[in-house]
C-alpha positions as CSV (number, residue, x, y, z in Angstrom):
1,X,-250.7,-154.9,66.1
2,X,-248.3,-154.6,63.0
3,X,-250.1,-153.3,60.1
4,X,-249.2,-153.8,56.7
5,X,-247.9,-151.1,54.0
6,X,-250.3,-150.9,51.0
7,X,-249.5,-153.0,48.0
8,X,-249.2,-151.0,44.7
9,X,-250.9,-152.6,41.6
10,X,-250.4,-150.4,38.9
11,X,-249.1,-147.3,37.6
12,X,-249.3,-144.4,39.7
13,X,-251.4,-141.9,38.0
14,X,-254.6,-140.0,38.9
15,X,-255.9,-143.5,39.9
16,X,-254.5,-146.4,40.6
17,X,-254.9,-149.9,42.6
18,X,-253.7,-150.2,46.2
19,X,-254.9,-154.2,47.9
20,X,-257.0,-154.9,44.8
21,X,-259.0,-151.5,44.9
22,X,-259.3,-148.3,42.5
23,X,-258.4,-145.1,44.5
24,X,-258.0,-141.7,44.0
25,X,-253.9,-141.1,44.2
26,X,-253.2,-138.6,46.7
27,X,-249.8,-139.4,47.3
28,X,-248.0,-139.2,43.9
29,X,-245.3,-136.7,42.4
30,X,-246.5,-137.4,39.3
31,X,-248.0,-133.8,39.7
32,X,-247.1,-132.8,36.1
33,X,-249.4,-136.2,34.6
34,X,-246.4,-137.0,32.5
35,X,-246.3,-140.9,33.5
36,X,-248.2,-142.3,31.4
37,X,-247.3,-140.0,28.6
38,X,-246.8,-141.8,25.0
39,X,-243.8,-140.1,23.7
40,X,-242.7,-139.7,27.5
41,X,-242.5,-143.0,27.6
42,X,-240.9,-143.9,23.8
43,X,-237.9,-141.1,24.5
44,X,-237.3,-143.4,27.9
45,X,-236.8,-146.6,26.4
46,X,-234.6,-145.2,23.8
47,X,-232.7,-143.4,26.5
48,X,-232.8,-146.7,28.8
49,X,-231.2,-148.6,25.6
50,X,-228.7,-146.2,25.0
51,X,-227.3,-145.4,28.6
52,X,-228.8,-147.9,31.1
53,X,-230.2,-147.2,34.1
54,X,-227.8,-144.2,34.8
55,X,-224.2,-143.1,34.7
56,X,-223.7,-145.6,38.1
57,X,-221.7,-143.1,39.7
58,X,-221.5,-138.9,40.8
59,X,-220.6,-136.5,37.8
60,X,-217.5,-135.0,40.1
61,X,-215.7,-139.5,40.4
62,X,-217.4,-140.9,37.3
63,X,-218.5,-137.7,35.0
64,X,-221.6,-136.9,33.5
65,X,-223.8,-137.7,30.3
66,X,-224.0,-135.7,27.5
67,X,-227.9,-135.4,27.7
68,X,-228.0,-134.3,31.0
69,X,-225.0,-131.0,29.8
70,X,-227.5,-130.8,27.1
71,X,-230.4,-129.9,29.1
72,X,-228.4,-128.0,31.7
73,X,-227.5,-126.0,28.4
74,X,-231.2,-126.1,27.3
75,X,-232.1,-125.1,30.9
76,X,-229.4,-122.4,31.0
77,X,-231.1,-120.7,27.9
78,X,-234.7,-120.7,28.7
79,X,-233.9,-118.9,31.8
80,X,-231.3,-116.3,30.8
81,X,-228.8,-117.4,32.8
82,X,-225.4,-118.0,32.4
83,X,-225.4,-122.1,33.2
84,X,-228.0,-124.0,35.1
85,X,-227.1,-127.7,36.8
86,X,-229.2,-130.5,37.6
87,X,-229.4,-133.4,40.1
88,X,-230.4,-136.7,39.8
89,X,-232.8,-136.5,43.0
90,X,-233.5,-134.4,45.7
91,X,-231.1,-135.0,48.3
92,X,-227.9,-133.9,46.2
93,X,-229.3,-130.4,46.0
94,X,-229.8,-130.5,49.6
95,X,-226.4,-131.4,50.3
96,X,-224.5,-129.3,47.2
97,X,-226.7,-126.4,46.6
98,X,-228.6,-125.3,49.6
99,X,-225.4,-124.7,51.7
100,X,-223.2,-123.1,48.3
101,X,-226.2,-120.3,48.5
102,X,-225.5,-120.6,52.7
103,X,-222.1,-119.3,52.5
104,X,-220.7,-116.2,54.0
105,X,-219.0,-113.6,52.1
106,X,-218.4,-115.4,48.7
């Protein structure tokens, strides 16, 4: 028997339609509710028309953007800390990060 995945219908926030039907969402990482947020969503289409999609390319080959230094910066200074650095998605940080703080007798 092959089963089908679910179908997606609309946004996903607290709710949202899966096959045509309202459900509770369960599943999202939209854990901070920010997806739907109005001036969330204004600052992202200004971004989106000023840099596209993304810098198309790692920081260390193509370089980085200046928002992104900016809230590194922003990050940095909130904390306390020297510097602060962020990654596009998860599994950079797993494969940069994680074993940096794994070495031996740095």
């Amino acid at each position: 028997m092959k089963s089908e995945p679910p179908v997606l219908e609309s946004a996903a926030g607290p709710h949202t339609v899966i096959n045509g039907k309202e459900v509770v969402n369960f599943a999202s990482a939209n854990y901070l509710g920010l997806l739907g947020h109005e001036k969330l969503l204004e600052s992202c289409t200004s971004s989106l028309e000023k840099y596209g999609v993304g810098s198309c390319g790692p920081r260390g080959f193509y370089g980085t953007i200046d928002v992104h230094l900016d809230c590194e910066a922003r990050i940095a200074k909130f904390l306390g800390t020297p510097d602060s650095i962020l990654y596009s998605y998860g599994l950079s940080t797993m494969f940069s990060a994680i074993p940096a703080f794994s070495l031996r007798n740095v």
